[in-house]
C-alpha positions in Angstrom: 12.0 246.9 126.4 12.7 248.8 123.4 13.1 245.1 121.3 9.7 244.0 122.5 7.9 248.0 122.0 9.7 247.5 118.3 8.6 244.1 117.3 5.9 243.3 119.7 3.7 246.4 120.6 4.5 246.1 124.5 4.0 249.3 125.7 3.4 248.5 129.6 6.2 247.3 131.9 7.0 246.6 135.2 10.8 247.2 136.8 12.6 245.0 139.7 15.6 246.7 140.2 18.1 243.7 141.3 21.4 244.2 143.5 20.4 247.6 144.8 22.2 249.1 148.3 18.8 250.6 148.8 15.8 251.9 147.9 17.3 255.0 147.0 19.8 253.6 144.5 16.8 251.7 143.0 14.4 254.8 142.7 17.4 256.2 140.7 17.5 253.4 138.4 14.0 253.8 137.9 13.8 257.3 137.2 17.0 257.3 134.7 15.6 254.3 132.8 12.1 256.8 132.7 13.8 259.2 131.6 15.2 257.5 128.6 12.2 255.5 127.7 10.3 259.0 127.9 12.6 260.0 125.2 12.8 257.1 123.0 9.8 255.3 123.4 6.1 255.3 124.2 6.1 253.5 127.1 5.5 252.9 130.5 7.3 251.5 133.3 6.1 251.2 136.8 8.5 250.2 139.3 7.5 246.9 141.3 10.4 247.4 143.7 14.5 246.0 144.5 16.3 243.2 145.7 19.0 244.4 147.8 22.9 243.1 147.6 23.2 240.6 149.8 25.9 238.2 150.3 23.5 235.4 151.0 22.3 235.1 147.8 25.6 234.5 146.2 26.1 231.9 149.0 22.6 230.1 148.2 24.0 230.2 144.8 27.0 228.3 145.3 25.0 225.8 147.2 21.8 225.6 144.3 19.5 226.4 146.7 16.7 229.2 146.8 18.1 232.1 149.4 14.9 232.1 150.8 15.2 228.5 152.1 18.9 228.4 153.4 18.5 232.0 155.0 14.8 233.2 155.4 16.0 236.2 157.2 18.4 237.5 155.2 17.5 241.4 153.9 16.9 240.1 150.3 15.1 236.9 151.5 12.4 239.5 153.5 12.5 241.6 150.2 11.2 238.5 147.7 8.7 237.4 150.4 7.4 241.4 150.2 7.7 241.2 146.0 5.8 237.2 146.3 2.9 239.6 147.6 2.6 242.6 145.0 3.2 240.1 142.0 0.5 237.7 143.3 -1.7 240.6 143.7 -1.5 241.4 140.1 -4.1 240.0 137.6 -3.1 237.4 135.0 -4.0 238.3 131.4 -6.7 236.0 129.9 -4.5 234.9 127.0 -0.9 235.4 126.4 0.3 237.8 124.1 3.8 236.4 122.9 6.5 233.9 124.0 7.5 234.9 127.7 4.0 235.3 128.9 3.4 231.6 127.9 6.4 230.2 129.1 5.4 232.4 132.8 1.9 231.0 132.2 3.4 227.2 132.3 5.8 228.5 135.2 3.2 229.8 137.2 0.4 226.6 136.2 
């Protein structure tokens, strides 16, 4: 954040908070990272949501498959299908402003 605020002028972010126990843990995250960006930078962060710890991602992992495939109802499985939602709500920027927006562009294309 502070890399592309410095050299890039981003001053609008969004936070997924990976590996949380809970949504608890992951508003904590969110308000200590605030807290230092509100110090250091000019910037603003709004929190998108978590992916919880879950075992059956590292298992999907090992087998190079999508966690959401192997083990639909696993806790972080429900959580990306919740996320899939909110980011495709979201609107896309007419043009791209710098290197990962176009490679998200050709991602998402």
């Amino acid at each position: 954040m502070k890399v592309l605020f410095l050299q890039h002028g981003e001053k609008r972010f969004r936070l997924l908070v990976n590996m949380a126990d809970g949504g608890a843990e992951a508003m904590e995250v969110y308000r200590k990272l605030c807290t230092v960006a509100d110090r250091f930078l000019n910037i603003s962060i709004d929190y998108v949501g978590y992916v919880p710890q879950d075992d059956y991602v590292t298992m999907a992992v090992c087998r190079q498959r999508a966690v959401v495939d192997l083990y639909p109802r696993a806790p972080s499985s429900r959580q990306f299908e919740k996320l899939a939602k909110v980011v495709g709500g979201w609107d896309v920027p007419e043009l791209p402003k710098g290197t990962m927006q176009f490679f998200w562009r050709r991602q998402i294309a």
